[in-house]
C-alpha positions in Angstrom: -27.4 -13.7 -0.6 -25.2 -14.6 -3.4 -27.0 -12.2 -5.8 -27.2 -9.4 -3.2 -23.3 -9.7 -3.6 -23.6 -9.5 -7.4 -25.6 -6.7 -7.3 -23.9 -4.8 -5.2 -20.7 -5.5 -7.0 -22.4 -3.8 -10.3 -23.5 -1.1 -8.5 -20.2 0.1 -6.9 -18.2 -1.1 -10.5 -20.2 1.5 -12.1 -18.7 4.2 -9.8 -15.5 3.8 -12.0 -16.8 4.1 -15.2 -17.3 7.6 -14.7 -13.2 7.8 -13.9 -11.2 9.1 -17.1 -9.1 7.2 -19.6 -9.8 3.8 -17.9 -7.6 1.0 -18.5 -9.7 -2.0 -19.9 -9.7 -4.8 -17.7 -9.7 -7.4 -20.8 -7.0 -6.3 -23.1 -7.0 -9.4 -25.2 -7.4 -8.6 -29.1 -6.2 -5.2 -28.5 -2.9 -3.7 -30.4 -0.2 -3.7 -27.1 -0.3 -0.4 -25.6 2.8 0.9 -23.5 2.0 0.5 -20.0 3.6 3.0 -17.3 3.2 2.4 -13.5 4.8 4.4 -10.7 4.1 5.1 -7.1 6.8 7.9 -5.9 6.9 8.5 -2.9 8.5 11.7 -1.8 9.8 10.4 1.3 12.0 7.8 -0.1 15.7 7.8 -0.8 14.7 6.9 -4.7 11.7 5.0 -6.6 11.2 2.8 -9.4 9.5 3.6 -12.2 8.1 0.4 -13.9 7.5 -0.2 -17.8 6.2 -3.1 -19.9 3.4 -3.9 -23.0 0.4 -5.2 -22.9 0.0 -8.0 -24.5 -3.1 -10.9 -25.8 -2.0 -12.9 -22.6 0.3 -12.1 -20.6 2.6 -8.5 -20.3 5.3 -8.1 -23.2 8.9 -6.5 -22.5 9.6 -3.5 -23.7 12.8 -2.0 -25.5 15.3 0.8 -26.0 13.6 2.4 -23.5 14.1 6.2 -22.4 11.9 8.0 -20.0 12.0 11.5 -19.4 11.7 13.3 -15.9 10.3 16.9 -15.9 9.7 19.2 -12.9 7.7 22.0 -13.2 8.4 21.8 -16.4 12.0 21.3 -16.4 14.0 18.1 -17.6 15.5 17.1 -14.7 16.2 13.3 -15.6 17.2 11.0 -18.3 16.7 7.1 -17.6 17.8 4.7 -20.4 19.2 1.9 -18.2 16.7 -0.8 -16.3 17.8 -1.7 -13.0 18.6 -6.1 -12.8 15.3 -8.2 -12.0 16.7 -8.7 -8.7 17.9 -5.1 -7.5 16.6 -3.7 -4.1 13.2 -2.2 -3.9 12.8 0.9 -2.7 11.5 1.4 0.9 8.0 3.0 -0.4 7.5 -0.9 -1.3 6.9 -2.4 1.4 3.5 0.2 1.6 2.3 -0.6 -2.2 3.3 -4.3 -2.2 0.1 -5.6 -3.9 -0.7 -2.9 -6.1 2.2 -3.5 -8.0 2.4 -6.5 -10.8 6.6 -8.0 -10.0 6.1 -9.9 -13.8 10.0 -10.5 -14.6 8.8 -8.9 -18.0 8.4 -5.4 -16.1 11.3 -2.9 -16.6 12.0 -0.9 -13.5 13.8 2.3 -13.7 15.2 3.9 -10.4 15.2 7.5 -10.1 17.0 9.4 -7.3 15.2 12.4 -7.5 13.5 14.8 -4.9 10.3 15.7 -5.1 8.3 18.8 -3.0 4.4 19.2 -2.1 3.4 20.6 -4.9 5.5 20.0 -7.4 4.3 19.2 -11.1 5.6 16.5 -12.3 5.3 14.5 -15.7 6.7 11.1 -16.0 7.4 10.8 -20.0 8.3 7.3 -21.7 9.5 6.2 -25.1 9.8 2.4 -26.1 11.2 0.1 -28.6 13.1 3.1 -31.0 10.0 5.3 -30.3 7.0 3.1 -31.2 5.6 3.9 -27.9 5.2 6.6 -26.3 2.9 7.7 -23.1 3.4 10.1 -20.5 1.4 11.2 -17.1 1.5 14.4 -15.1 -0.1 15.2 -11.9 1.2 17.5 -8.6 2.6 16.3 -5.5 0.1 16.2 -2.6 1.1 18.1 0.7 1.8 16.0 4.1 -0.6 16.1 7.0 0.9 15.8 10.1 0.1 13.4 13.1 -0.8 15.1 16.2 -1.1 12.3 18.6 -1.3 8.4 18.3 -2.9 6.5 21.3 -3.0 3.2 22.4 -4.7 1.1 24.5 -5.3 -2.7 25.2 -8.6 -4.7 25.0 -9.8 -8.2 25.2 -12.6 -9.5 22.8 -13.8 -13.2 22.7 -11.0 -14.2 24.6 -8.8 -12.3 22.5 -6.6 -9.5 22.9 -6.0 -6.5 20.8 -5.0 -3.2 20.6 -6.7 0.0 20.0 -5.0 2.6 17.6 -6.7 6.2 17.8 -4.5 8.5 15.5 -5.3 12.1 15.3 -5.0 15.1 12.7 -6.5 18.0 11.3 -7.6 18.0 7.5 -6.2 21.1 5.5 -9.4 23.0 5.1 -10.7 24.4 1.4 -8.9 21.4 -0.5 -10.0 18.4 -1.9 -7.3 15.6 -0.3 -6.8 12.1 -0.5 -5.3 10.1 2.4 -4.5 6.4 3.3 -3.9 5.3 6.8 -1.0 2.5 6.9 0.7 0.5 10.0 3.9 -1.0 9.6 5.6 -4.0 12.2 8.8 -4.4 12.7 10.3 -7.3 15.0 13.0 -8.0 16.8 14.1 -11.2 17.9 16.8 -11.4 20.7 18.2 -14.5 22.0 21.3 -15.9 24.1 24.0 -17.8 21.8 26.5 -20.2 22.8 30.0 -19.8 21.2 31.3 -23.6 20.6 33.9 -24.6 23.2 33.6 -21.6 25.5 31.0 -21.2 28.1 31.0 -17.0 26.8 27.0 -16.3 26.4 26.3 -13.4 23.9 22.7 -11.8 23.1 22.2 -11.4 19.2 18.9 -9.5 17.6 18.0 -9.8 14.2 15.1 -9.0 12.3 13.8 -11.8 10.7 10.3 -10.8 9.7 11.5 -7.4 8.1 8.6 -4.4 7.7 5.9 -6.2 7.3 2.1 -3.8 6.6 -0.4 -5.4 9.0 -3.8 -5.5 8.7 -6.2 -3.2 10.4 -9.8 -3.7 11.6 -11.4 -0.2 10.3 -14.9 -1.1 10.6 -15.8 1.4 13.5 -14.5 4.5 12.0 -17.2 6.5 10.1 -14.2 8.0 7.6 -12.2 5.0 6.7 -15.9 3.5 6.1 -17.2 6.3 4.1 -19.3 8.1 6.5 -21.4 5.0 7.0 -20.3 1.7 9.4 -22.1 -1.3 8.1 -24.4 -3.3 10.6 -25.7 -6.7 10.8 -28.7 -5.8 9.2 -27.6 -4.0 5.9 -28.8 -6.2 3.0 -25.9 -5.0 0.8 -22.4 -5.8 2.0 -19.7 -3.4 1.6 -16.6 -4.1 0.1 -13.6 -4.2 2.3 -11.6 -1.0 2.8 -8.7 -3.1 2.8 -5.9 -0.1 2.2 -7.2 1.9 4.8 -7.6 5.0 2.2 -10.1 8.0 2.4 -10.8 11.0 1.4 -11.9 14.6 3.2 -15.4 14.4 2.6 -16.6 13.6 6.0 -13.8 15.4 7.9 -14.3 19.2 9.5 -10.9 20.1 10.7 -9.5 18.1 13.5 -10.3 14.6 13.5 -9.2 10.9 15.5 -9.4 7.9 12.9 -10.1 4.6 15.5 -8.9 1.5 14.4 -7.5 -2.1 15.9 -5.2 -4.7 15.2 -4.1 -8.4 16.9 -2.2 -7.7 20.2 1.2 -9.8 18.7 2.6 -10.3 21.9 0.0 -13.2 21.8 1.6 -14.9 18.8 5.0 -15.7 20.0 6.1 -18.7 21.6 9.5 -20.2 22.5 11.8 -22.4 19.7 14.6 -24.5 19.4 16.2 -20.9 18.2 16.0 -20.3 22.0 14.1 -16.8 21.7 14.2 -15.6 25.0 12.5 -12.2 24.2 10.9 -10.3 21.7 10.5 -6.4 20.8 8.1 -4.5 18.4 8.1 -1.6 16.4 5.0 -0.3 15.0 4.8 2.7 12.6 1.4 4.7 11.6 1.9 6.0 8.2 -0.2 8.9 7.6 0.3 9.6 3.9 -1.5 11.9 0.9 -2.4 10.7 -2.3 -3.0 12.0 -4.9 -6.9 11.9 -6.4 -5.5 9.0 -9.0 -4.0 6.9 -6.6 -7.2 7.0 -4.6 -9.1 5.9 -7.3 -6.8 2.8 -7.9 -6.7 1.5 -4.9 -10.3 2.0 -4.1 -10.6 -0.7 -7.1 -8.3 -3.0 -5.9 -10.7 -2.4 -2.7 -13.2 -3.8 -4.5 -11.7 -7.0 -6.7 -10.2 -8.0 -3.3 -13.4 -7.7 -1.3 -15.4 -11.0 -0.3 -18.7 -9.2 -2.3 -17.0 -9.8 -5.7 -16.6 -12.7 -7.8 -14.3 -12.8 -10.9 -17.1 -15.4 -12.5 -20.2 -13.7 -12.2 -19.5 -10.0 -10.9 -19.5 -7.2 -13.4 -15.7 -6.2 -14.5 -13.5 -3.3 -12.8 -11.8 -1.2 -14.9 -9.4 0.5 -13.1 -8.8 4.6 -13.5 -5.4 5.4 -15.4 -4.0 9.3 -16.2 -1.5 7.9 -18.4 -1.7 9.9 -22.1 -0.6 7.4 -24.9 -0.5 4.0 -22.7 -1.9 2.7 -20.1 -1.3 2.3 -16.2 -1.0 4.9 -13.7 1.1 7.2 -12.0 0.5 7.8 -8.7 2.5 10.5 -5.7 2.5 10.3 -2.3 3.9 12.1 1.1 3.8 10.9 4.5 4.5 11.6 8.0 4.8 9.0 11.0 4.7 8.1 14.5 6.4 4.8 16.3 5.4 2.9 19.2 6.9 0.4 20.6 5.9 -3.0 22.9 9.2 -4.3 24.3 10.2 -7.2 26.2 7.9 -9.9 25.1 8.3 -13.0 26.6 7.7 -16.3 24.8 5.0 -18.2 25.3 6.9 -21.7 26.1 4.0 -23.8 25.9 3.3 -23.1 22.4 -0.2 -22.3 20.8 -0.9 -26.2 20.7 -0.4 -27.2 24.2 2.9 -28.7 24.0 6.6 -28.4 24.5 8.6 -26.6 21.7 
């Protein structure tokens, strides 16, 4: 089975070499190249855009730094200052947590700019008194709207979860990348004694912040490509794990299925003395542009059980940056929140005993 995996993992590798301006997935022995990597999201307050070097082994910092902001062809922005290691990320991050490298060498430039569907933009850097220079351009993608979200309950092998159906209608005549995201939020409530008084207050927090939870996607014919696997297929396929597709197998109005863990299963009482607990969920709907896509649909792959960093072939993963390396990426969502309240503890805990 083992060589069914490689196999397949060479065949799907090959899809990418077709992609243009790749960045090499071995850069050691090569002359550092300016690297530029940026995800903006048009939703968001402000992004980060993130520069470093490659380097023989590890990234390199980079210098003197200015990068350029043009809109439709117009300078709109200047950055020459990096924000500290340890600033804030921008709420976008929490969506694009793994495809971004957080090396301390990575200079991060925030930019508090708005962006509209179909806006071209071009992202231009300069490095170390002008040694380096790259630059990307692509056009904001327009956001699709969410009709209707429904959910329902189910129990499978003893276990419960809950069934997401989210529906939309594709923009017809286009060629459109989308990615399907949900987002948990939860609430923690509990009764707090003051010391020396008898006053009982109920205090909330947020103590696991937004977290993106995984999504079982293997029933939908889209998210899978216009093909669910089966027990039977000799060739695994890799693991859609960022929920992303594209329009080819949509006709106008369509509802995506997916599942996740019911969480009101997870939750037991503490010392903390959690007397309830309430959830949040948001389904992210979002457009990406064609080069985003084609990014994550690698890290799709290098994440997938079918591949093996020892023997499987290696990815190179799509870039559109001129001059340098990386990628540059847009995207635009819309949402929907639903919400389980009320969940009670389980006191017993999952192990049978007292907390």
């Amino acid at each position: 089975m083992k060589t069914y995996n490689i196999l397949y993992t060479a065949i799907i590798a090959l899809i990418f070499t077709s992609c243009e301006n790749e960045i090499p997935f071995n850069v050691k022995g090569r002359n550092p190249k300016l690297t530029l990597n940026a995800i903006i999201d048009i939703n968001s307050e402000w992004n980060y855009i993130f520069l470093s070097k490659t380097g023989k082994d590890d990234i390199d910092s980079v210098y003197n730094a200015t990068i350029n902001i043009y809109i439709n062809d117009e300078l709109k922005e200047q950055l020459t200052k990096a924000a500290p290691p340890d600033s804030v990320l921008n709420p976008v991050d929490s969506l694009y947590y793994e495809v971004y490298d957080y090396n301390y060498k990575n200079k991060k430039y925030r930019t508090d700019l708005s962006f509209r569907p179909g806006d071209k933009v071009r992202i231009e850097a300069f490095a170390d008194d002008n040694k380096y220079h790259a630059w990307a351009e692509d056009v904001v993608p327009k956001p699709i709207e969410i009709e209707k979200i429904d959910t329902m309950s189910f129990v499978k092998d003893r276990s419960t979860y809950i069934r997401l159906r989210t529906t939309f209608t594709d923009f017809p005549n286009e060629k459109n990348f989308y990615r399907l995201a949900l987002v948990q939020k939860t609430i923690y409530h509990r009764n707090t004694k003051e010391e020396d008084t008898e006053d009982i207050y109920t205090h909330s927090y947020n103590r696991d912040g937004e977290n993106v939870i995984f999504m079982d996607i293997s029933q939908d014919i889209v998210l899978n490509d216009g093909r669910v696997s089966t027990d039977s297929d000799i060739f695994p396929k890799a693991e859609n794990s960022y929920a992303i597709f594209n329009d080819t197998h949509l006709n106008g109005t369509y509802t995506m299925t997916t599942s996740f863990d019911n969480p009101s299963d997870y939750y037991m009482g503490s010392n903390s003395r959690i007397d309830s607990i309430s959830i949040d969920f948001t389904v992210h709907l979002i457009s990406i542009t064609e080069m985003l896509y084609y990014y994550m649909k690698a890290l799709n792959l290098t994440s997938s059980d079918s591949y093996d960093e020892y023997f499987s072939m290696p990815v190179s993963y799509p870039s559109n940056v001129q001059g340098g390396v990386g990628f540059v990426g847009f995207s635009a969502d819309t949402y929907k929140t639903f919400s389980i309240p009320n969940i009670v503890p389980n006191t017993t805990g999952w192990y049978g005993y007292d907390q």
